[in-house]
C-alpha positions, -999 to +999 in steps of 0.1 A: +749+355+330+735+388+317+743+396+282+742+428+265+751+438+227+770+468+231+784+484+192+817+501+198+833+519+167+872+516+159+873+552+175+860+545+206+824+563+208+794+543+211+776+530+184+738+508+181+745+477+198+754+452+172+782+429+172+795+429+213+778+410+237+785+422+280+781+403+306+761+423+332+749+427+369+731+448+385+738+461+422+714+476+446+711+490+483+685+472+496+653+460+484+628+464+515+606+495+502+598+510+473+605+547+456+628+568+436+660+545+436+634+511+430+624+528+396+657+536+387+668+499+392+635+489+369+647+513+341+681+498+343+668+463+342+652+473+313+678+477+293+701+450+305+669+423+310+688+394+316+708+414+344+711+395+379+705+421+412+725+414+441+714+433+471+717+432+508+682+422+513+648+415+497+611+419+510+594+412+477+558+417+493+570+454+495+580+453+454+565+463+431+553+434+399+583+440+378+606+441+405+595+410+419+598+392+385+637+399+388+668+375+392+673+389+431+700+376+447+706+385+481+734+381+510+739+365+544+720+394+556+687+382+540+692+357+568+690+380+605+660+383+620+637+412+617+669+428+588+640+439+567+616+455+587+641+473+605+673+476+583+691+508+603+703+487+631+723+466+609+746+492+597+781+479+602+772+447+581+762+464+550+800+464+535+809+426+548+771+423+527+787+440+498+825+426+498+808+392+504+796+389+466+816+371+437+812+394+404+839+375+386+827+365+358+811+401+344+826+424+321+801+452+336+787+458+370+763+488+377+756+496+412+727+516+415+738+533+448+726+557+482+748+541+506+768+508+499+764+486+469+789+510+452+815+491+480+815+459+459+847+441+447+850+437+412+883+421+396+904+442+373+889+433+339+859+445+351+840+478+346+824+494+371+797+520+371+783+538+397+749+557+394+751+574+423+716+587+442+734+604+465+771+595+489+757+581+523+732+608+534+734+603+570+772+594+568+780+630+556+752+651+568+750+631+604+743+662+627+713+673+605+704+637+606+704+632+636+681+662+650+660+655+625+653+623+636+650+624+670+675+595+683+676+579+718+706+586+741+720+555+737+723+559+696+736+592+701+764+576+722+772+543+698+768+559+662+791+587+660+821+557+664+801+533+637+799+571+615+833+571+618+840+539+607+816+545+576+829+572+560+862+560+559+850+532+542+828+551+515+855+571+504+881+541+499+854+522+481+848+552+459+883+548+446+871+516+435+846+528+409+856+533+374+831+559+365+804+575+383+770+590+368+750+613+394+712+618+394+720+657+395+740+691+398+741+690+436+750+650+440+779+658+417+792+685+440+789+660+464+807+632+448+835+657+444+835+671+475+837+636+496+853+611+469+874+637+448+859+622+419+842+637+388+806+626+379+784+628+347+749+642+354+725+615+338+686+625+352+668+596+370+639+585+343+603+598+348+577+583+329+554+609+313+533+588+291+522+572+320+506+607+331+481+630+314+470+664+310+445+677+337+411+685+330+395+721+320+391+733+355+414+714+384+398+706+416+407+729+448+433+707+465+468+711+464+493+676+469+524+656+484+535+623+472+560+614+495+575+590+523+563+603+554+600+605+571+612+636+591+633+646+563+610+648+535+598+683+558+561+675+550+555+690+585+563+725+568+537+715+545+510+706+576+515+736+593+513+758+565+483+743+552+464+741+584+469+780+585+458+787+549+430+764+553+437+751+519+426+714+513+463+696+511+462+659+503+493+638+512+498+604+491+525+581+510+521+549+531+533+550+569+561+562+576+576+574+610+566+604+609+528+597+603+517+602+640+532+633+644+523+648+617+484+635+620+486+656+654+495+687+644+471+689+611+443+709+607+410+693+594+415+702+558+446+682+558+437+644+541+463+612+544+457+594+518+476+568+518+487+544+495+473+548+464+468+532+426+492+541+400+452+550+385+444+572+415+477+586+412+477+598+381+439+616+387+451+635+419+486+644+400+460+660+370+434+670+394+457+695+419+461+728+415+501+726+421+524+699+438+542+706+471+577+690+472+594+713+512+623+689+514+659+689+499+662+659+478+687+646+456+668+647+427+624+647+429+604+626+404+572+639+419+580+674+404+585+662+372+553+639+371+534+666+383+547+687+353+540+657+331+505+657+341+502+698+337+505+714+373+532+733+388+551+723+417+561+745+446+594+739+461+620+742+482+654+760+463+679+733+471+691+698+461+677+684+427+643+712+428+672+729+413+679+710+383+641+701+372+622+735+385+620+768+369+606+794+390+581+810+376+578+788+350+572+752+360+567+761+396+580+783+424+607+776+450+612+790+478+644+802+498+641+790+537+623+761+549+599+779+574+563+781+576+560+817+566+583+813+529+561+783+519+530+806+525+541+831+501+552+805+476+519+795+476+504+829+471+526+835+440+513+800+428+479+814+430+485+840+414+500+828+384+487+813+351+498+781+342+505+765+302+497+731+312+513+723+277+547+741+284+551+722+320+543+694+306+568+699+273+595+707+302+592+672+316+595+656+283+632+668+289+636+643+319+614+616+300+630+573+306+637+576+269+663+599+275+674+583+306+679+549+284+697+568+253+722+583+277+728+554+296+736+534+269+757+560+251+780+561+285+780+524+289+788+521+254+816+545+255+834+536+289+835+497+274+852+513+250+872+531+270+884+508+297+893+479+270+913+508+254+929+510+293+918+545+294+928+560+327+895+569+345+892+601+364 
């Protein structure tokens, strides 16, 4: 079991951890690629490090070191055939996956959730925490989703039923969490809207020690670091660029949108790839700005690029709200079409920089003040749920 030393004071706030020890697990989506939510999970391990992880599945070829050095425990879907490569076809079994695991046992689960693991069962004496990415993306958005990505007839036909199904089932498991923590302003809007539930705004960690400040003079290129699926919008990004003439780099491995967006870029457009967390950090400090056209949830890829001194241009929605400041760390723009990113760009260029400042405004998001306000809210809703607080 995973033990924690949690401090709590006789009036209920959170103090050092001292004389309580938790029991812990850790719940998470899936584990068959790696990004934003992956990180989170590592940051959370880190503070509870003897923390089992139940997920659905596990590709650990596609983890990363620490991740792979974890006590993973997986359910029957580990088992089907092909479930990793191709997860999306599988969708009805996620919550038989989730239901299916025995937290007794625990006095804390945290379910580090996009989709499902916030579904598990936990018995009464139990606390659970959600840190909630985002409620089911496709689940709630599914029109945009869908157009977006382009689906055959016959998934057209079958999914809005399976939909269906699934959102009914996300917002009766979301009456099951005890308290819920978002990654931002806009997923707490949304966890209100859909669950009628309040949620604290803790900001996912970024790492800014691991980045540096860029050289005298940056180099000529401007960058994406990003999965390449349809609704990251790097294809705003391509077409822009091939009209500017620009050199864009684009960091990220795969992806399904790869081939179309190889066809439609000019030659100063350059896939990467995947890429070292060395060569990462030089093109990050080596850009003259970071491109981030999607609406996400939250963005760590602003905030490193601020960590390593360069601005980030980007789209006025989702989390871009929370972490940029236009015209100070970066510059967003209103509509996602070709002719808005443009101009963006040319206000980007024709505005000076403090590498210091953007780089003092990431400190803001830094992992140290992800893992002080964790543990302050663990701390306190121990306190609170062995007090039988009501939770709202």
């Amino acid at each position: 079991m995973a033990t924690v030393e949690l401090a709590i004071s006789g009036n209920g706030t959170y103090a050092p951890p001292r004389d309580r020890s938790l029991k812990v697990a850790l719940v998470h989506d899936y584990l068959n690629q790696y990004g934003g939510a992956e990180r989170v999970l590592e940051e959370l391990h880190s503070l509870f490090p003897s923390a089992p992880v139940y997920t659905s599945m596990y590709w650990p070829e596609k983890m990363s070191p620490t991740i792979r050095a974890l006590d993973v425990r997986t359910s029957f879907m580990q088992h089907l055939p092909l479930v990793t490569r191709n997860h999306q076809p599988f969708l009805l079994l996620y919550p038989l996956a989730f239901e299916g695991f025995d937290l007794s046992g625990f006095d804390v689960v945290i379910s580090n959730s996009s989709a499902f693991s916030k579904g598990v069962v936990t018995p009464p004496g139990t606390l659970h925490i959600c840190y909630c990415l985002t409620p089911m993306r496709w689940v709630w958005n599914y029109h945009a989703y869908v157009d977006r990505e382009r689906l055959g007839f016959m998934a057209r036909m079958v999914l809005p039923a399976a939909i269906s199904q699934l959102r009914a089932w996300d917002v009766a498991t979301a009456q099951n969490v005890d308290r819920f923590l978002s990654i931002s302003r806009t997923v707490s809007s949304r966890i209100r809207k859909y669950y009628r539930r309040d949620a604290q705004v803790i900001y996912p960690p970024v790492n800014c020690d691991a980045f540096q400040l860029p050289p005298v003079r940056v180099d000529n290129y401007y960058l994406i670091v990003s999965r390449l699926i349809p609704y990251k919008r790097i294809d705003l990004a391509v077409d822009a660029f091939t009209r500017l003439g620009i050199p864009l780099k684009i960091v990220g491995s795969g992806g399904r949108a790869l081939a179309e967006l190889k066809s439609r870029a000019g030659r100063n457009i350059d896939f990467v790839g995947r890429v070292s967390d060395a060569e990462l950090k030089e093109l990050y400090a080596g850009c003259r700005g970071l491109l981030f056209p999607g609406e996400e949830d939250f963005g760590i890829a602003p905030l490193e690029a601020n960590a390593s001194g360069r601005p980030v241009i980007a789209y006025a929605a989702g989390g871009a709200l929370d972490t940029v400041v236009d015209g100070h760390t970066g510059v967003l723009f209103e509509r996602q079409e070709v002719e808005c990113l443009i101009g963006a760009v040319k206000r980007a260029e024709a505005t000076s920089w403090d590498s210091v400042e953007l780089r003092h405004h990431a400190r803001r998001f830094d992992r140290q003040v992800f893992r002080d306000q964790l543990l302050a809210f663990v701390g306190e809703s121990v306190a609170a749920h062995a007090a039988g607080a009501r939770f709202a």
